[in-house]
C-alpha positions in Angstrom: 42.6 5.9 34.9 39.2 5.9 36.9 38.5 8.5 33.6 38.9 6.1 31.0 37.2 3.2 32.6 33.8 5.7 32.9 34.6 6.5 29.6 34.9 3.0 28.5 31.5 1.6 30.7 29.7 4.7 29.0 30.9 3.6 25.6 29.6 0.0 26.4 26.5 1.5 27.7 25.7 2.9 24.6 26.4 0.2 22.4 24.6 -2.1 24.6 21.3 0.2 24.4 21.8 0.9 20.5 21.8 -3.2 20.0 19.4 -3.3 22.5 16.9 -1.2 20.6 17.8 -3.0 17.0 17.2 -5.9 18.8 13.8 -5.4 19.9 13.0 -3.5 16.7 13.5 -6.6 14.3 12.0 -8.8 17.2 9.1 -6.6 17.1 9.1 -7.2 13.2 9.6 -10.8 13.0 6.7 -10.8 15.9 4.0 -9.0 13.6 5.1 -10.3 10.4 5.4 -7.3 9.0 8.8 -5.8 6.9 7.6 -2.1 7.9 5.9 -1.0 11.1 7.3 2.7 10.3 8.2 5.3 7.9 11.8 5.3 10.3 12.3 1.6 8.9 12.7 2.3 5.3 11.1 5.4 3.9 11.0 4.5 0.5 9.9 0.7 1.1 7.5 2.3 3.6 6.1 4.8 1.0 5.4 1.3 -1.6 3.5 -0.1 1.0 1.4 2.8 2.0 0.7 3.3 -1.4 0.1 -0.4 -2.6 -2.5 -0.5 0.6 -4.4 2.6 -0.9 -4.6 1.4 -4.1 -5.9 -2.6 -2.7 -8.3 0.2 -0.5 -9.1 1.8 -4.1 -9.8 -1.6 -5.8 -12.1 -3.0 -2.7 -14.5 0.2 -3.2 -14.4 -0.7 -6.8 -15.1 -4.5 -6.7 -18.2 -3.2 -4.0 -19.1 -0.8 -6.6 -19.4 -3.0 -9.4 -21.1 -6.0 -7.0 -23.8 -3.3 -6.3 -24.0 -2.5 -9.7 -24.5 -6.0 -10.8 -27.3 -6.3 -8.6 -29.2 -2.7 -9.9 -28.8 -4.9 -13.5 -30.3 -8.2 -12.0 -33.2 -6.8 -10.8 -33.8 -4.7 -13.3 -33.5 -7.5 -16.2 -36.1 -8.8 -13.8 -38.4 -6.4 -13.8 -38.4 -6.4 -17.7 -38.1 -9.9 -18.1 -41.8 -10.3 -16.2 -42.8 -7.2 -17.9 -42.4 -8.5 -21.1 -44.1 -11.7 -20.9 -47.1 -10.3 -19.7 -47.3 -7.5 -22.2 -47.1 -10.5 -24.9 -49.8 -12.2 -22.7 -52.0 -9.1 -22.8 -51.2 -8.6 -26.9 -52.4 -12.5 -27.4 -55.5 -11.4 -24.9 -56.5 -8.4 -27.3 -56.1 -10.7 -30.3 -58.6 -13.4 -28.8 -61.0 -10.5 -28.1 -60.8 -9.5 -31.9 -61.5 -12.9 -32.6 -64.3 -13.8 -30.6 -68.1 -12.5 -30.9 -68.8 -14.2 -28.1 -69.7 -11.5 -25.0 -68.9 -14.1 -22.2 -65.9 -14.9 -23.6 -65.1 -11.1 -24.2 -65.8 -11.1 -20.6 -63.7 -13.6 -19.4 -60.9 -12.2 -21.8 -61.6 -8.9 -20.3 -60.9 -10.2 -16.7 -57.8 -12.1 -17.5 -56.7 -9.3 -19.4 -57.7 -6.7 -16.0 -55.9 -9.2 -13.7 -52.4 -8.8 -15.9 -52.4 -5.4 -16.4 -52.7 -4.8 -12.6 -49.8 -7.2 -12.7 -47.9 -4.8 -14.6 -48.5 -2.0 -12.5 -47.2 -4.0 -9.3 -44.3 -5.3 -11.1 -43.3 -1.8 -12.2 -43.8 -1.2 -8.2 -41.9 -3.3 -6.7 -39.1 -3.2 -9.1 -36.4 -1.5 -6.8 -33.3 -1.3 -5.7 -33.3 -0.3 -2.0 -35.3 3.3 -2.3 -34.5 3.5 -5.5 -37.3 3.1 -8.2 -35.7 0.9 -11.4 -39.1 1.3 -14.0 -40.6 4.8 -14.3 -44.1 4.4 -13.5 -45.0 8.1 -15.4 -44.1 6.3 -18.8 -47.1 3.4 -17.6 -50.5 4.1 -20.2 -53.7 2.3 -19.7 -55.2 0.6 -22.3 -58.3 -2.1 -21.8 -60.0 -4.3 -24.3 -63.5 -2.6 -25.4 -65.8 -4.5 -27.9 -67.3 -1.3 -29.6 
């Protein structure tokens, strides 16, 4: 008899210690919020969630991406924005200098018209992103007013 009751307190002993373990297994579930903590809790609901966490991984690079991307396009609208209105500045310049005969007004239009091209040049300059040059400053000519 002293047999079956070792084999009986060993067969309690292990049913104890497997209900033990579930025990703190879902406690240590409900206490992390989490469904999974391991592939050894459900392989194939495990496998969803590993793969639904790259892809939201995937999608954060993405949304980063296209935030950086939207900035490149901000400044450089910018940039062409200011380059624009002083190229049509400098084009209403030259026609006042065709218009006039008078030298110190060719002279003042030939300042003002100096001061905005150097303008251009440092708009084209400091149009960046980062390191990154936006406006190609190789495709810059220079062209001044001359009353010959």
């Amino acid at each position: 008899m002293i047999g079956g009751v070792n084999n009986a307190a060993f067969s309690i002993a292990s049913v104890y210690n497997s209900n033990q373990k579930a025990l703190e297994e879902t406690l240590t579930r409900i206490s992390s919020g989490k469904k999974f903590q391991g592939a050894s809790d459900d392989v194939t609901g495990f496998m969803r969630v590993s793969s639904i966490r790259i892809d939201n991984e995937e999608f954060e690079r993405a949304r980063t991406n296209i935030t950086e991307g939207l900035g490149v396009l901000d400044i450089a609208e910018a940039g062409g924005n200011a380059l624009m209105d002083d190229l049509i500045t400098l084009k209403d310049l030259a026609a006042q200098f065709n218009a006039t005969s008078d030298t110190s007004d060719q002279a003042a239009i030939q300042a003002a018209y100096a001061a905005i091209a150097d303008n251009l040049t440092d708009t084209i300059a400091q149009t960046r992103y980062g390191a990154t040059q936006l406006i190609a400053a190789a495709d810059v000519h220079t062209v001044t007013l001359d009353n010959s």
